[in-house]
SEDREN-409507 format. One record per residue (C-alpha): residue number from 0; residue in three letters; chain; y, z, x. Coordinates in Angstrom, 3 decimals, padded with zeros to 6 digits, m for minus. Example, Ala and Ser with C-alpha at 12.3 -4.5 7.8 and 13.67 -1.06 7.14 Angstrom:
BEGIN
<r num="0" residuo="ala" cadena="A" y="m004.500" z="007.800" x="012.300"/>
<r num="1" residuo="ser" cadena="A" y="m001.060" z="007.140" x="013.670"/>
REM end
This chain:
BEGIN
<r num="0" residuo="unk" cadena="A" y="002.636" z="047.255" x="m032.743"/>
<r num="1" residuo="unk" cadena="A" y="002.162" z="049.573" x="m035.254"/>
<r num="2" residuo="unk" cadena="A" y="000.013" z="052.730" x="m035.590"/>
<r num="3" residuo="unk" cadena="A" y="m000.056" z="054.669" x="m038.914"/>
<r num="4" residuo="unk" cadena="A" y="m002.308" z="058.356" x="m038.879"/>
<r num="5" residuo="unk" cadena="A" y="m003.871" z="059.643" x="m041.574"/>
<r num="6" residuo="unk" cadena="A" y="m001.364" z="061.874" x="m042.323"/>
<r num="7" residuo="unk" cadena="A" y="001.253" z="059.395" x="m043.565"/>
<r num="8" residuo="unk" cadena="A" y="002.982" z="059.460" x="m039.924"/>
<r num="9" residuo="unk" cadena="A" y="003.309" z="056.041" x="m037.964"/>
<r num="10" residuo="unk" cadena="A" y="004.241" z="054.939" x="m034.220"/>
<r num="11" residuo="unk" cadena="A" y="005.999" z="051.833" x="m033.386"/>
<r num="12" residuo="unk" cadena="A" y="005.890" z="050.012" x="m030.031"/>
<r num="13" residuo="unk" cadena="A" y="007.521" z="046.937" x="m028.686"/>
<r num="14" residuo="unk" cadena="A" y="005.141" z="044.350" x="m027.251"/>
<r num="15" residuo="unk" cadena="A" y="006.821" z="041.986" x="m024.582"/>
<r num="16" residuo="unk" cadena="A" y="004.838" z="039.056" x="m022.735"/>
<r num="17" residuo="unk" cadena="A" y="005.591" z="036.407" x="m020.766"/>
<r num="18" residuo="unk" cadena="A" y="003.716" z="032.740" x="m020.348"/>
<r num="19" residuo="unk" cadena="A" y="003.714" z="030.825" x="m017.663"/>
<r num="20" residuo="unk" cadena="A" y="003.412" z="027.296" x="m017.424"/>
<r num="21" residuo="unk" cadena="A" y="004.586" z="024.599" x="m015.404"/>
<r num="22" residuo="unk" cadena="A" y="007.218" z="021.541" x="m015.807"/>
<r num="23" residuo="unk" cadena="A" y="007.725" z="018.753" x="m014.218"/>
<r num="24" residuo="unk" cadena="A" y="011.152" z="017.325" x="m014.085"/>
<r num="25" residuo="unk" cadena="A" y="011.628" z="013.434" x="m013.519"/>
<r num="26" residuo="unk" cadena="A" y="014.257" z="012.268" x="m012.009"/>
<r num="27" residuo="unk" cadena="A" y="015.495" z="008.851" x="m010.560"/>
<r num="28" residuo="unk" cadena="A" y="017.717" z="008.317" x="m007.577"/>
<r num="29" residuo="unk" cadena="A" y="019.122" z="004.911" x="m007.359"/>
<r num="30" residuo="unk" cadena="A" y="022.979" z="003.565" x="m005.398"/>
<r num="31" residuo="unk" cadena="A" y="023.930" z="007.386" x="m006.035"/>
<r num="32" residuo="unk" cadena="A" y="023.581" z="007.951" x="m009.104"/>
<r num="33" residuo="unk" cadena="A" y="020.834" z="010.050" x="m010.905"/>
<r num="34" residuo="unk" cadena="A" y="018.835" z="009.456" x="m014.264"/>
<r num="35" residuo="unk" cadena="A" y="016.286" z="011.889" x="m015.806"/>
<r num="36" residuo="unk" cadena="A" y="013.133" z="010.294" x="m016.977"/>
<r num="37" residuo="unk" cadena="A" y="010.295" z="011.486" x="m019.280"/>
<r num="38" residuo="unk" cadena="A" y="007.008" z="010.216" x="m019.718"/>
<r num="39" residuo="unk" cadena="A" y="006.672" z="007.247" x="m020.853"/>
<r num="40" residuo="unk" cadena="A" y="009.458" z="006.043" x="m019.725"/>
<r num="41" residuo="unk" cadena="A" y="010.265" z="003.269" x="m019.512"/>
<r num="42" residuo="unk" cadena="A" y="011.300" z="002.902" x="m016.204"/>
<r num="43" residuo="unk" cadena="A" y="013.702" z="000.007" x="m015.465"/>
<r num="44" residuo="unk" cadena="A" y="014.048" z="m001.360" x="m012.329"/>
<r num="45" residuo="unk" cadena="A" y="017.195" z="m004.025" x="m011.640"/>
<r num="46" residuo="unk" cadena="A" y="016.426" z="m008.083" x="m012.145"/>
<r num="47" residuo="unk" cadena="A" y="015.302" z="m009.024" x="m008.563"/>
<r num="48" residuo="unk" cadena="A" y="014.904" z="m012.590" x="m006.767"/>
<r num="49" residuo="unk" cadena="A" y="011.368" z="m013.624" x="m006.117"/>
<r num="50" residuo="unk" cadena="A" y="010.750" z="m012.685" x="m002.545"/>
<r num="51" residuo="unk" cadena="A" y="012.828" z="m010.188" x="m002.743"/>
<r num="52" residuo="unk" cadena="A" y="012.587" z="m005.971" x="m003.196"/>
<r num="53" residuo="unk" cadena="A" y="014.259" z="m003.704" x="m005.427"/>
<r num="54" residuo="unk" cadena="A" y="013.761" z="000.179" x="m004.861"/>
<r num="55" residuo="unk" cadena="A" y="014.618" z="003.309" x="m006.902"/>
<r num="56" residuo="unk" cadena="A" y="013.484" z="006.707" x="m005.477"/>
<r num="57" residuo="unk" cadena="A" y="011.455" z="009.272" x="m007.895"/>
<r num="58" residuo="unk" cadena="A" y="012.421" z="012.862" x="m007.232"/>
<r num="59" residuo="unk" cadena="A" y="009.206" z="015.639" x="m008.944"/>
<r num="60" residuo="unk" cadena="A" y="010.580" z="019.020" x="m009.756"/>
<r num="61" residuo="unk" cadena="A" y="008.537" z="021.789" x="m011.411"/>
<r num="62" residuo="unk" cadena="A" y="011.284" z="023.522" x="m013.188"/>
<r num="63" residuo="unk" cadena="A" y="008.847" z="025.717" x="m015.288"/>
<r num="64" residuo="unk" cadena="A" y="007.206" z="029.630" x="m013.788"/>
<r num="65" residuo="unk" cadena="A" y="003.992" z="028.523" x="m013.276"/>
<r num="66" residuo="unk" cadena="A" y="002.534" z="026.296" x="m010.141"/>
<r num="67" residuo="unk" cadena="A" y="000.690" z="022.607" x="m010.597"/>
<r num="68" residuo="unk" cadena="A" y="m000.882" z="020.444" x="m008.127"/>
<r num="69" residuo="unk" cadena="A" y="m000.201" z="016.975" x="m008.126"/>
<r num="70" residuo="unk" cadena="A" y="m003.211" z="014.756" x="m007.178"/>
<r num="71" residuo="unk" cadena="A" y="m002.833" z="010.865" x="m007.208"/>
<r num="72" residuo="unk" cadena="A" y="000.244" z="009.066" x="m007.441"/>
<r num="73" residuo="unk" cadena="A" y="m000.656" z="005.264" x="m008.145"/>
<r num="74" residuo="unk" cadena="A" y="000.895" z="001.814" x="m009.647"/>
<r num="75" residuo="unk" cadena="A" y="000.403" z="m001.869" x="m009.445"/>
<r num="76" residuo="unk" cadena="A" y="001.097" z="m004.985" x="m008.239"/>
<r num="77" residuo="unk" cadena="A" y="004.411" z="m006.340" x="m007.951"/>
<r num="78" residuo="unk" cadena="A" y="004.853" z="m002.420" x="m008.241"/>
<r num="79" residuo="unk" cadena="A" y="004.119" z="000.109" x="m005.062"/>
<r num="80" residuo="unk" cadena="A" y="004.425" z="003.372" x="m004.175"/>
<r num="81" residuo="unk" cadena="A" y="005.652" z="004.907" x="m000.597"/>
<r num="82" residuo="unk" cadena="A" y="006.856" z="007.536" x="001.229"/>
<r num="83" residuo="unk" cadena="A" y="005.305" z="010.222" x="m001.461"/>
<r num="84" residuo="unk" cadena="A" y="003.696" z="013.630" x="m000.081"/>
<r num="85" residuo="unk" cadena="A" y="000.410" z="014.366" x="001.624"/>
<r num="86" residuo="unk" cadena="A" y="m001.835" z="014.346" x="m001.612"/>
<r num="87" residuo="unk" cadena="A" y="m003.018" z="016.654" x="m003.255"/>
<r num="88" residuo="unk" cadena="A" y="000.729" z="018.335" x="m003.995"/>
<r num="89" residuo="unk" cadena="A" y="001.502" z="021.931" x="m005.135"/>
<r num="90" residuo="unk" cadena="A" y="004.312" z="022.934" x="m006.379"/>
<r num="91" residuo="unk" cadena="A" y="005.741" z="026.155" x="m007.435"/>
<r num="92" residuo="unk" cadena="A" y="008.627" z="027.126" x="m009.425"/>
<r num="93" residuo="unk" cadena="A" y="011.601" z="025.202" x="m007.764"/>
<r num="94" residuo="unk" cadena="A" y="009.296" z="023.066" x="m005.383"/>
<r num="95" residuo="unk" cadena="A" y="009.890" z="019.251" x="m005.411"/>
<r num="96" residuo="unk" cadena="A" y="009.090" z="015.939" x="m003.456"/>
<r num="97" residuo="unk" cadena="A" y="010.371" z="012.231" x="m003.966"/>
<r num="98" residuo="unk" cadena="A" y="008.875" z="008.884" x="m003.221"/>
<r num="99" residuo="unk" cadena="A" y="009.968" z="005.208" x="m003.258"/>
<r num="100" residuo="unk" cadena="A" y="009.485" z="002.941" x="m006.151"/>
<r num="101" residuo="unk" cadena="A" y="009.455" z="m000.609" x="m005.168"/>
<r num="102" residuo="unk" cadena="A" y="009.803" z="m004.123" x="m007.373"/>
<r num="103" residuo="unk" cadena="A" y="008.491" z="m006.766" x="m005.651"/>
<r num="104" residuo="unk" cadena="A" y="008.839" z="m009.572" x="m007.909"/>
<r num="105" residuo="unk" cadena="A" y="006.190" z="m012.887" x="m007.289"/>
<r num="106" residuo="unk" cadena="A" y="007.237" z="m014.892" x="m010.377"/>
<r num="107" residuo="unk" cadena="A" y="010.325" z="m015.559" x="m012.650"/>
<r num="108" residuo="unk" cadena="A" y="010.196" z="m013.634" x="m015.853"/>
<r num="109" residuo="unk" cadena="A" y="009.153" z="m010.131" x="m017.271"/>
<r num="110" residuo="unk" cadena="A" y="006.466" z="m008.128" x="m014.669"/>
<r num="111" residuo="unk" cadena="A" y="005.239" z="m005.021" x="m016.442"/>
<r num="112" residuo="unk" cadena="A" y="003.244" z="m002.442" x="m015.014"/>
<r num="113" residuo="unk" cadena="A" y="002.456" z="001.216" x="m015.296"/>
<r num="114" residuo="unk" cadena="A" y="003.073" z="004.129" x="m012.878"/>
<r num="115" residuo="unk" cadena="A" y="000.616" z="007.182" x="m013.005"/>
<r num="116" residuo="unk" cadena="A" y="001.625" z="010.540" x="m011.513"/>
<r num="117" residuo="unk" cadena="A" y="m000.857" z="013.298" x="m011.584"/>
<r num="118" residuo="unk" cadena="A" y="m001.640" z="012.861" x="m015.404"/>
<r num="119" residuo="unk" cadena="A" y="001.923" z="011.539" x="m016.818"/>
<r num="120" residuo="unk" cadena="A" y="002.075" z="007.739" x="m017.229"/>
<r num="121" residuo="unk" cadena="A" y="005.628" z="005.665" x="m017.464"/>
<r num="122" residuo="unk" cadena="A" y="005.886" z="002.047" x="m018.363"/>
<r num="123" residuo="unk" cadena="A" y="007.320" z="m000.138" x="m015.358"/>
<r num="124" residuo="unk" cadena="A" y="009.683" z="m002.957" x="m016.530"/>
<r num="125" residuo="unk" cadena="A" y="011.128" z="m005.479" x="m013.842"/>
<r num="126" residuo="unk" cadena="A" y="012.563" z="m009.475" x="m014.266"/>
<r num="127" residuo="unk" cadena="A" y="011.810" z="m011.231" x="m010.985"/>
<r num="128" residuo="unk" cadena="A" y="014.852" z="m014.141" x="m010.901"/>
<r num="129" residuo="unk" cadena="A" y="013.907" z="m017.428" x="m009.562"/>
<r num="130" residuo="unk" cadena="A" y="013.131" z="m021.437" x="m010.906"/>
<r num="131" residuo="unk" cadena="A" y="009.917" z="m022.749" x="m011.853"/>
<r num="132" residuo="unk" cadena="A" y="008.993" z="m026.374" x="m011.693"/>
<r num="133" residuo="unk" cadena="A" y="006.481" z="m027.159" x="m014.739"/>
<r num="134" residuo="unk" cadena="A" y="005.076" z="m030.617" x="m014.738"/>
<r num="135" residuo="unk" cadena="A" y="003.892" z="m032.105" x="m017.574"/>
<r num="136" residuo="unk" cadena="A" y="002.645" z="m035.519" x="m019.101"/>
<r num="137" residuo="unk" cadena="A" y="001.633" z="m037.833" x="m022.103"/>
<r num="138" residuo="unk" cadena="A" y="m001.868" z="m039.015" x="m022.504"/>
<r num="139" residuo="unk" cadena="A" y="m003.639" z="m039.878" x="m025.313"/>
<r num="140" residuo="unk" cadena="A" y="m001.173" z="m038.706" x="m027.654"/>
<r num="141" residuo="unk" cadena="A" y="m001.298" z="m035.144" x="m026.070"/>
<r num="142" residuo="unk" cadena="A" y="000.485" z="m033.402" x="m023.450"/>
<r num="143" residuo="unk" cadena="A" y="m000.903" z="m032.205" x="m019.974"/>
<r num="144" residuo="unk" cadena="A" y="000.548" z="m029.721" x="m018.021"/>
<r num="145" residuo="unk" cadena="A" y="m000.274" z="m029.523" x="m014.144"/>
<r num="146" residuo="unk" cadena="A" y="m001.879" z="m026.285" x="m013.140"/>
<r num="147" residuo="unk" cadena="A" y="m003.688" z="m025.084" x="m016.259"/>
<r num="148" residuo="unk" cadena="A" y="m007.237" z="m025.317" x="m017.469"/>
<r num="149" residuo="unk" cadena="A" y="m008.365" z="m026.862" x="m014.425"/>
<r num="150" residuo="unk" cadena="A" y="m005.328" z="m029.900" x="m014.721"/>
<r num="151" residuo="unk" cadena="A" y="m004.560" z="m031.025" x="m010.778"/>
<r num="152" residuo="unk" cadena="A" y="m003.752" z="m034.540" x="m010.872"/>
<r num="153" residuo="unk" cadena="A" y="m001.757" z="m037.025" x="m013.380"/>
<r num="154" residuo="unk" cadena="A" y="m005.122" z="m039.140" x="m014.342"/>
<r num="155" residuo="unk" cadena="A" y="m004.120" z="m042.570" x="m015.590"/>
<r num="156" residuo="unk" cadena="A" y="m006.896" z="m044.804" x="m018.015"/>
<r num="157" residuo="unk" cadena="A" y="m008.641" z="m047.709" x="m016.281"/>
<r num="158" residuo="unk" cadena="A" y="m006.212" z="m050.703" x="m016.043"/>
<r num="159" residuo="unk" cadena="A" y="m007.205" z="m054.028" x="m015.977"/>
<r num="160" residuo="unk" cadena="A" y="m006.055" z="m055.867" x="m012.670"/>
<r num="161" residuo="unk" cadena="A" y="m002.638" z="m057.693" x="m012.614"/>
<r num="162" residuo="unk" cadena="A" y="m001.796" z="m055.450" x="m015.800"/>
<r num="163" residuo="unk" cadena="A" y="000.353" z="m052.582" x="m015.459"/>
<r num="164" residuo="unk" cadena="A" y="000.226" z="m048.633" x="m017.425"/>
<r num="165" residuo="unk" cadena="A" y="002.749" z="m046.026" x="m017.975"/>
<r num="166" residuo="unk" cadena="A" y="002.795" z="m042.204" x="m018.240"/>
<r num="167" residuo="unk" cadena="A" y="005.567" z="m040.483" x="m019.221"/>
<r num="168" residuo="unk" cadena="A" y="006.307" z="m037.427" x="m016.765"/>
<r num="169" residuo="unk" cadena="A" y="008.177" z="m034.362" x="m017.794"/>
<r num="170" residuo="unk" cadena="A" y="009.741" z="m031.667" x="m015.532"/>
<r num="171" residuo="unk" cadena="A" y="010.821" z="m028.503" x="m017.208"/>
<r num="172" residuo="unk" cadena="A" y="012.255" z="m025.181" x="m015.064"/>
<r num="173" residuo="unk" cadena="A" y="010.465" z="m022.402" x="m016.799"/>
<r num="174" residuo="unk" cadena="A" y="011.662" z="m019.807" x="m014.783"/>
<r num="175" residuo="unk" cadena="A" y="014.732" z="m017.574" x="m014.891"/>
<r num="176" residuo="unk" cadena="A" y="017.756" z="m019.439" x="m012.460"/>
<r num="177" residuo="unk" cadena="A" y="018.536" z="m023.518" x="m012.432"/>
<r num="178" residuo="unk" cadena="A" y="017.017" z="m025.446" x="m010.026"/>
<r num="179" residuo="unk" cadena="A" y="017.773" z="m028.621" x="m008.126"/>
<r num="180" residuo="unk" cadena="A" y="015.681" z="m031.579" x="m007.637"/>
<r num="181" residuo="unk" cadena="A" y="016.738" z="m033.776" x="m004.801"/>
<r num="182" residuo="unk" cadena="A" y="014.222" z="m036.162" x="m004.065"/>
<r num="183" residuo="unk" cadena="A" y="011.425" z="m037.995" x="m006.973"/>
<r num="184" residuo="unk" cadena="A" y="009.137" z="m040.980" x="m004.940"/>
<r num="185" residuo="unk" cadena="A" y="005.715" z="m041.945" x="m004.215"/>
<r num="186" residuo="unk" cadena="A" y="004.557" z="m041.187" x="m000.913"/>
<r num="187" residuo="unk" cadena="A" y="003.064" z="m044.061" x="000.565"/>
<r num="188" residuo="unk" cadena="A" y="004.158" z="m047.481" x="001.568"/>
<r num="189" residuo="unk" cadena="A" y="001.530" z="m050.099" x="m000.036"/>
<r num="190" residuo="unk" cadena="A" y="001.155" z="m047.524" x="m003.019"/>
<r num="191" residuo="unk" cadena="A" y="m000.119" z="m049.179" x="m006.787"/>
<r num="192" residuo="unk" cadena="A" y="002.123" z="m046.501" x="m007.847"/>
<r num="193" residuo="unk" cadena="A" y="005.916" z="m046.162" x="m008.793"/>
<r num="194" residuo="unk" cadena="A" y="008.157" z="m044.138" x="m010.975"/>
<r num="195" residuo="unk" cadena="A" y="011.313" z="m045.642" x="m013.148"/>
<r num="196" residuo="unk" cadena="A" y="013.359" z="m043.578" x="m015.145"/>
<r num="197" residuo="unk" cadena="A" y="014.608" z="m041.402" x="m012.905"/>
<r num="198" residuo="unk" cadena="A" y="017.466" z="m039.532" x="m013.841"/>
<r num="199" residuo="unk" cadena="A" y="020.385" z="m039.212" x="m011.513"/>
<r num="200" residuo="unk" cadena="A" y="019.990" z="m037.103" x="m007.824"/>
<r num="201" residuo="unk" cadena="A" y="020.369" z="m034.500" x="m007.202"/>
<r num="202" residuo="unk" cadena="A" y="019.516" z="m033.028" x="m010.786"/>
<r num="203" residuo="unk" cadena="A" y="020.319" z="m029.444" x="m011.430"/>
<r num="204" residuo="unk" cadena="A" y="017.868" z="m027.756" x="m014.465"/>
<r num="205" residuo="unk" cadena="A" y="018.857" z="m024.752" x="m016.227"/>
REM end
């Protein structure tokens, strides 16, 4: 700062401050080994079987001179959240806390979610591993797949007694490891149904 008098003289004087803010430090714990994070993200958690779990733990440090308090800590599903503080959190310079990230894959393929803590957001990415029977067939020229829009049933055309119809059936593994069909039949004994075609058993699908 600098004062000049009406004389012509002046006075100079240093001006020092210091701000204070806080900063949060992300960092993830995971077979021993450590991996700093930022907001947002992503966050990566290993390929894991359906059924099964996969776990990282999220350590919060506020490396910065100023304190912050730490609210909510939330995700979703296949994605959850324990073993985190008593919430709301404050931490001062230094002060940290972890909790437990979990992937909890119900489906083959890419499961994406978000993780929210306080007000930073990371992208969650996981691959649950795992087959997928899709079954599929031919009528009317187009193709039918079991289990969308309301499809629950192959549905044959009416067929005129002593003839006979055919539908070919598809069976495709969607998901993301082979799988191995063992057994194709009708159930019943006296059944106006029956299959043909089959390929050889057990048949392994990529």
């Amino acid at each position: 700062l600098q004062i000049t008098y009406g004389d012509g003289t002046s006075l100079s004087v240093l001006l020092q401050g210091s701000g204070t803010a806080p900063m949060l430090v992300y960092t993830l714990i995971q077979n021993g080994k450590t991996a700093t994070v930022t907001p947002p993200g992503p966050i990566a958690l290993p390929d894991t079987n359906v059924g099964s779990t996969s776990s990282v733990v999220v350590r919060v440090q506020n490396t910065g001179n100023g304190s912050t308090t730490i609210g909510s800590i939330s995700t979703a599903a296949p994605y959850q959240v324990t073993g985190g503080p008593v919430l709301p959190k404050t931490l001062n310079t230094n002060d940290s806390f972890t909790f437990t990230l979990t992937f909890a894959p119900t489906a083959p393929g890419a499961q994406n979610s978000q993780l929210l803590v306080g007000t930073d957001l990371f992208n969650l990415t996981g691959k649950g591993l795992g087959s997928n029977l899709q079954f599929s067939y031919v009528s009317a020229g187009a193709t039918v797949t079991i289990g969308t829009n309301g499809v629950t049933a192959v549905v044959f055309s009416p067929v005129q007694v002593t003839k006979t119809a055919s539908i070919p059936f598809t069976v495709t593994n969607t998901g993301t490891l082979p799988a191995v069909v063992s057994n194709i039949a009708i159930q019943g004994t006296n059944s106006p149904f029956s299959v043909s075609g089959t390929p050889a058993l057990p048949k392994s699908l990529a």
